[in-house]
Biopython code that builds the backbone (N, CA, C, O; Angstrom):
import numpy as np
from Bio.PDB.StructureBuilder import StructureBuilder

atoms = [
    (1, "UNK", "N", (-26.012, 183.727, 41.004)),
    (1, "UNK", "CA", (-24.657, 183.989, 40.574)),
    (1, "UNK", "C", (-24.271, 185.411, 40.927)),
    (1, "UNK", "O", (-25.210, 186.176, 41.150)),
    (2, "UNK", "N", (-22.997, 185.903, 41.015)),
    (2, "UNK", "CA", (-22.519, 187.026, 41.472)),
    (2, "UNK", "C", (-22.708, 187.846, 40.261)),
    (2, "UNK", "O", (-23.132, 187.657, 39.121)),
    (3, "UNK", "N", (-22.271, 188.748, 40.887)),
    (3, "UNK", "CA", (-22.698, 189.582, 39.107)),
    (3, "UNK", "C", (-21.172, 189.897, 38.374)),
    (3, "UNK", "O", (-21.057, 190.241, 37.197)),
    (4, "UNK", "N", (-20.154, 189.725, 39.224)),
    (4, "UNK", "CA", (-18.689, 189.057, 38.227)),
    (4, "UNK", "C", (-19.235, 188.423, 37.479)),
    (4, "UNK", "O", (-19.724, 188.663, 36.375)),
    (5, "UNK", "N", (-19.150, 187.394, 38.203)),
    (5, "UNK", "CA", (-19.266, 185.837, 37.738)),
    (5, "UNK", "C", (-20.112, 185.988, 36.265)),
    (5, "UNK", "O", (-19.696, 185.807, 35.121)),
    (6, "UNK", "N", (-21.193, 186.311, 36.649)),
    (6, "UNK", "CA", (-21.881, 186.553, 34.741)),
    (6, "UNK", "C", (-21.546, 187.083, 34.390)),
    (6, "UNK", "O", (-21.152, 186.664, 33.301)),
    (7, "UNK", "N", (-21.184, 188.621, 34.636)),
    (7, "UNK", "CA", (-20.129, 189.561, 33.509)),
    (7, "UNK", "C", (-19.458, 188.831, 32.888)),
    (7, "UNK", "O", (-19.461, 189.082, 31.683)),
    (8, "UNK", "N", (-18.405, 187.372, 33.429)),
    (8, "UNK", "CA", (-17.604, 187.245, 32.789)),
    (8, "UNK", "C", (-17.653, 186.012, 31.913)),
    (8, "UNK", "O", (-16.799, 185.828, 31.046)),
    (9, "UNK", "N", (-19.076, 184.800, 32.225)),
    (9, "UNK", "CA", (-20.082, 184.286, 31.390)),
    (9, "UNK", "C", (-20.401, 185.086, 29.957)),
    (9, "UNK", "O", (-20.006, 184.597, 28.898)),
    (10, "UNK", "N", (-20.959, 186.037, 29.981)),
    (10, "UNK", "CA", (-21.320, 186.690, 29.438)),
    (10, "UNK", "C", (-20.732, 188.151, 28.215)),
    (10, "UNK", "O", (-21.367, 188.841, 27.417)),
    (11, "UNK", "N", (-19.400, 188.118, 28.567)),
    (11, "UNK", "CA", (-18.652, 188.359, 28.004)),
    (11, "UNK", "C", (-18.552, 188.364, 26.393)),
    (11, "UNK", "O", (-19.070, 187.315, 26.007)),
    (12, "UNK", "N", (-18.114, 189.090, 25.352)),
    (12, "UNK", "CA", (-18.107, 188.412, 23.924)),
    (12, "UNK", "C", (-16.690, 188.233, 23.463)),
    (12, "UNK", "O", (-16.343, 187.627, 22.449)),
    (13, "UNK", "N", (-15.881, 188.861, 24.372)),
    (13, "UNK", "CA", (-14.161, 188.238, 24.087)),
    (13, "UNK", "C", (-14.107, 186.997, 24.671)),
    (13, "UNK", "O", (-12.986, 186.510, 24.812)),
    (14, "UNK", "N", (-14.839, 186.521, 24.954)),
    (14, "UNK", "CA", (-14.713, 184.871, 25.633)),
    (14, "UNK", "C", (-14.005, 184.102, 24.373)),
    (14, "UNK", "O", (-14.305, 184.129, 23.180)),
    (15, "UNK", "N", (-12.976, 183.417, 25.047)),
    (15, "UNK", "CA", (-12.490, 182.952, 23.782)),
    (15, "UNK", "C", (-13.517, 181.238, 23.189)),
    (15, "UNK", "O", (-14.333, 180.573, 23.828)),
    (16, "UNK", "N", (-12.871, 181.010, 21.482)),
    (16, "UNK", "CA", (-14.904, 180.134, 21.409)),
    (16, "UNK", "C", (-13.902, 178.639, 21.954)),
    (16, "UNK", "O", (-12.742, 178.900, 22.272)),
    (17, "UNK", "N", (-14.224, 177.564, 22.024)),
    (17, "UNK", "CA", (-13.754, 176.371, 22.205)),
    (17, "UNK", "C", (-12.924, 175.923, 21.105)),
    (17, "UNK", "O", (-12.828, 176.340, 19.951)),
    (18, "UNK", "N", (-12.456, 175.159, 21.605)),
    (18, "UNK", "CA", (-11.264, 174.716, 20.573)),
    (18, "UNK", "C", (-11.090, 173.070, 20.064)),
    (18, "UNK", "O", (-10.182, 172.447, 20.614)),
    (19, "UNK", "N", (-11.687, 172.551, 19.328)),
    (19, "UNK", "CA", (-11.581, 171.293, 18.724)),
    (19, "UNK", "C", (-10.752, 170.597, 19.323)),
    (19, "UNK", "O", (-9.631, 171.079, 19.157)),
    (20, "UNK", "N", (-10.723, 168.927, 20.471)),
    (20, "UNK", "CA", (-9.338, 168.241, 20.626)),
    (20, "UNK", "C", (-9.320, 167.672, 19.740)),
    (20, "UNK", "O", (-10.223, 167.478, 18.926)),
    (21, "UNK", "N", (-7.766, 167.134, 19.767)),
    (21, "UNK", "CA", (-7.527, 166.141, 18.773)),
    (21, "UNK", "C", (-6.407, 165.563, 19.541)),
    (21, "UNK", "O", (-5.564, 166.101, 20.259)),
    (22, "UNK", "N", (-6.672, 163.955, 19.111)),
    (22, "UNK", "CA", (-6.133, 163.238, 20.008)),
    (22, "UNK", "C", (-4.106, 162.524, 19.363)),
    (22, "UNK", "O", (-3.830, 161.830, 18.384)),
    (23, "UNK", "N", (-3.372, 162.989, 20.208)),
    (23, "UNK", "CA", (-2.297, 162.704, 19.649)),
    (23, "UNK", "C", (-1.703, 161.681, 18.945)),
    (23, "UNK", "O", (-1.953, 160.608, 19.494)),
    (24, "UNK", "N", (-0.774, 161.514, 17.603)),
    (24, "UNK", "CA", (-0.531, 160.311, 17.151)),
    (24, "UNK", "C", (1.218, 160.292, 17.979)),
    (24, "UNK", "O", (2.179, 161.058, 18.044)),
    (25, "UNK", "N", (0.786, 158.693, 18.579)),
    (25, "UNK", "CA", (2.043, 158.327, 19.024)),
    (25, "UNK", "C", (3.100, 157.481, 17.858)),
    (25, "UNK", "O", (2.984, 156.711, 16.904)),
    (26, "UNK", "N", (3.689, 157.866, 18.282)),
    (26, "UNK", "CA", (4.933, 157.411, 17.221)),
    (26, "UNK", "C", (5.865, 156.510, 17.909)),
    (26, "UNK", "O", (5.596, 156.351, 19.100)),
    (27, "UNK", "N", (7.204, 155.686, 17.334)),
    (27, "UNK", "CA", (8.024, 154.686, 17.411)),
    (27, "UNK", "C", (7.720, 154.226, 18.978)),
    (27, "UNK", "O", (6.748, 153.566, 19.344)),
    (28, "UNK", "N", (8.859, 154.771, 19.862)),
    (28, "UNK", "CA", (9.377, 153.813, 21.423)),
    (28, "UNK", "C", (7.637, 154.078, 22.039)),
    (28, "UNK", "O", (6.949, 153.196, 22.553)),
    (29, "UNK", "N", (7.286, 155.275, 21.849)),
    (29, "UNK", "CA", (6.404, 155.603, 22.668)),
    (29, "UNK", "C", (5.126, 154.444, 22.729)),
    (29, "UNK", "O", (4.666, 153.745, 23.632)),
    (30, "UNK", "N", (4.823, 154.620, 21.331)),
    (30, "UNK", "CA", (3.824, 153.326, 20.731)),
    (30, "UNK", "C", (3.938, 152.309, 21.432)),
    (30, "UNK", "O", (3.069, 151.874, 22.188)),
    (31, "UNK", "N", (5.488, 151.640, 21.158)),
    (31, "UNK", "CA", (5.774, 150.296, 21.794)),
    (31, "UNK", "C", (5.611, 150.079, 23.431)),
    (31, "UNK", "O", (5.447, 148.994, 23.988)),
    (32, "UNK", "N", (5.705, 151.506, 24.121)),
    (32, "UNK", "CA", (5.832, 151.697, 25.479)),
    (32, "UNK", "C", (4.291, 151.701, 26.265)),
    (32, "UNK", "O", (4.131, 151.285, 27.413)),
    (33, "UNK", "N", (3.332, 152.194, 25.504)),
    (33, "UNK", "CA", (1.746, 151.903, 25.455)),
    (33, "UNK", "C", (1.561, 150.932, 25.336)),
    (33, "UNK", "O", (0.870, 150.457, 26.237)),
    (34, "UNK", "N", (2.021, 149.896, 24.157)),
    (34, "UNK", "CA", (1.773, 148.436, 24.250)),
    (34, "UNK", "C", (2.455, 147.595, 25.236)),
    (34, "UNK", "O", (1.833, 146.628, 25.675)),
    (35, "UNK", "N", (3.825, 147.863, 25.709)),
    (35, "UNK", "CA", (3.946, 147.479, 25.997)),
    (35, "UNK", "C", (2.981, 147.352, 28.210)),
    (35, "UNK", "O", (2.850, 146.548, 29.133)),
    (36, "UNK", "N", (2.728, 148.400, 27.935)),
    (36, "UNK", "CA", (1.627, 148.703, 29.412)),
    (36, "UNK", "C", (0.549, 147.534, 29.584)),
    (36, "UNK", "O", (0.279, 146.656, 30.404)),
    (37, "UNK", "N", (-0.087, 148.184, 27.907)),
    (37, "UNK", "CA", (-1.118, 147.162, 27.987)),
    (37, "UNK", "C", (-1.324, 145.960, 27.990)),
    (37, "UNK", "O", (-2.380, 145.381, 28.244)),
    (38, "UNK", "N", (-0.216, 145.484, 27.676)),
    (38, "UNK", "CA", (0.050, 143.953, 27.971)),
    (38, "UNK", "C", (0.761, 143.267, 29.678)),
    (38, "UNK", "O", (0.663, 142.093, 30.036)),
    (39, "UNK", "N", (1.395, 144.323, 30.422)),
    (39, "UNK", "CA", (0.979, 144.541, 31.515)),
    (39, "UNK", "C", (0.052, 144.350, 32.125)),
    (39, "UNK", "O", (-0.106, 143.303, 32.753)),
    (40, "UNK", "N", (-0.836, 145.349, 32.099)),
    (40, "UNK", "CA", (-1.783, 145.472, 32.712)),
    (40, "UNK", "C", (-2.989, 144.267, 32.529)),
    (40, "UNK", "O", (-3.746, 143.839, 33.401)),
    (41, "UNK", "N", (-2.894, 143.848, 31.002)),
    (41, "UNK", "CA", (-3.764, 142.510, 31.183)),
    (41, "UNK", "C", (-3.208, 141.079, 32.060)),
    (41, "UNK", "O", (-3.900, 140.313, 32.730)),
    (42, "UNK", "N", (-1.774, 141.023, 31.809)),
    (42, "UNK", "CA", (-1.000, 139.652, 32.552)),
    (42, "UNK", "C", (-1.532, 140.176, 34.132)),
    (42, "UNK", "O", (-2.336, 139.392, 34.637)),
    (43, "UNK", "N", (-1.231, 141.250, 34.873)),
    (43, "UNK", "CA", (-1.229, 141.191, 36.036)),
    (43, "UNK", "C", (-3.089, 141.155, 36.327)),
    (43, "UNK", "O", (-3.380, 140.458, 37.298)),
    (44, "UNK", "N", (-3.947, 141.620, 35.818)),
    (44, "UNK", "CA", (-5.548, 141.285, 36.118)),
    (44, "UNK", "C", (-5.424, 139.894, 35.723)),
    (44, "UNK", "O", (-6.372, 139.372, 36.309)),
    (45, "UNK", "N", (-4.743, 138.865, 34.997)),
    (45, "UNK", "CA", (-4.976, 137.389, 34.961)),
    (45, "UNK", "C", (-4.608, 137.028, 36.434)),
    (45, "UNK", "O", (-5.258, 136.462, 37.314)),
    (46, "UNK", "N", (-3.492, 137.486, 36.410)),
    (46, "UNK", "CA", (-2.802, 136.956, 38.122)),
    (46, "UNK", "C", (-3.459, 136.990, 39.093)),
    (46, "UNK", "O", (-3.498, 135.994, 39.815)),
    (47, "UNK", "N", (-4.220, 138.210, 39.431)),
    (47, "UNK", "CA", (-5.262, 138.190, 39.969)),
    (47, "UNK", "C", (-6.457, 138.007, 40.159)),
    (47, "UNK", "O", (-7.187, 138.085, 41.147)),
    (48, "UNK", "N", (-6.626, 137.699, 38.894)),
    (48, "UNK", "CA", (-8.076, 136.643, 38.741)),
    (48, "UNK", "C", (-7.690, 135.330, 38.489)),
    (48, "UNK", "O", (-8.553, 134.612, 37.984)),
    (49, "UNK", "N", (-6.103, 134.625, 38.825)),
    (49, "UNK", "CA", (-6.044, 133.305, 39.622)),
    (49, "UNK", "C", (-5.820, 133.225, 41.045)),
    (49, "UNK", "O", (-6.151, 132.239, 41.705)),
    (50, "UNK", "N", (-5.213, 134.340, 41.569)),
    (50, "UNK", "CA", (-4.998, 133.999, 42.631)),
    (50, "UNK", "C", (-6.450, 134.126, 43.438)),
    (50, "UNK", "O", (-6.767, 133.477, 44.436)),
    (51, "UNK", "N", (-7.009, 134.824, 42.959)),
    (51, "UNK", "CA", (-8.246, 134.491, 43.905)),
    (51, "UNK", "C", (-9.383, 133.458, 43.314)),
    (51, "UNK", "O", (-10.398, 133.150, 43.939)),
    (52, "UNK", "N", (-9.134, 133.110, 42.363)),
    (52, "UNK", "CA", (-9.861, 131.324, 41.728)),
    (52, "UNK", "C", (-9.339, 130.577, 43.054)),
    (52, "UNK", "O", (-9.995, 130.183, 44.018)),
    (53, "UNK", "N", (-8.050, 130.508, 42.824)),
    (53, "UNK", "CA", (-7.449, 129.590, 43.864)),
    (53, "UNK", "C", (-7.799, 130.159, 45.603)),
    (53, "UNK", "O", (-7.598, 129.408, 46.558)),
    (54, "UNK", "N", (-8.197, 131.206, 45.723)),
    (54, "UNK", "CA", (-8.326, 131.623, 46.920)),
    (54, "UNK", "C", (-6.755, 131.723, 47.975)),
    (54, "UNK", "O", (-6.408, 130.995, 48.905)),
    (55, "UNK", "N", (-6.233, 132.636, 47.510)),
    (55, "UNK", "CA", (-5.354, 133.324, 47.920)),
    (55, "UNK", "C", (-5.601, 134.756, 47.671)),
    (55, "UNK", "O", (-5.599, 135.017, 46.468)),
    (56, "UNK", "N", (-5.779, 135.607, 48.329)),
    (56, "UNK", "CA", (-5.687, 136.943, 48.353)),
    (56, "UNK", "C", (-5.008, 138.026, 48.938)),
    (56, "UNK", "O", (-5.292, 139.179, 48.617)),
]
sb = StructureBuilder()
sb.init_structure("model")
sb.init_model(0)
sb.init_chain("A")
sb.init_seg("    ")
for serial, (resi, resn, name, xyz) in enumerate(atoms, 1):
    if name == "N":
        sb.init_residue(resn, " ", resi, " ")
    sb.init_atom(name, np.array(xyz, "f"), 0.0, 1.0, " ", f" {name:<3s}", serial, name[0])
structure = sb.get_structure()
């Protein structure tokens, strides 16, 4: 390593980590997530008929 580079590893103003926390969605937004995910499952059916049937 350079010797920046650890100076600044090494540092004690390093700031410390910071806890995430994961956002609460609220009203349209909520519905707009669900509504994805129900998306996203209809169209993987579609495509796991169309290639049952062998069309791709």
């Amino acid at each position: 390593m350079k010797k920046d580079t650890l100076n600044l590893v090494t540092r004690s103003d390093y700031p410390a980590p910071v806890e995430l926390t994961r956002a609460q969605l609220k009203g349209w937004v909520r519905v707009v997530f669900w509504g994805l995910r129900v998306y996203i499952v209809v169209m993987i059916a579609l495509v796991a008929i169309g290639f049952a049937r062998g069309h791709a």
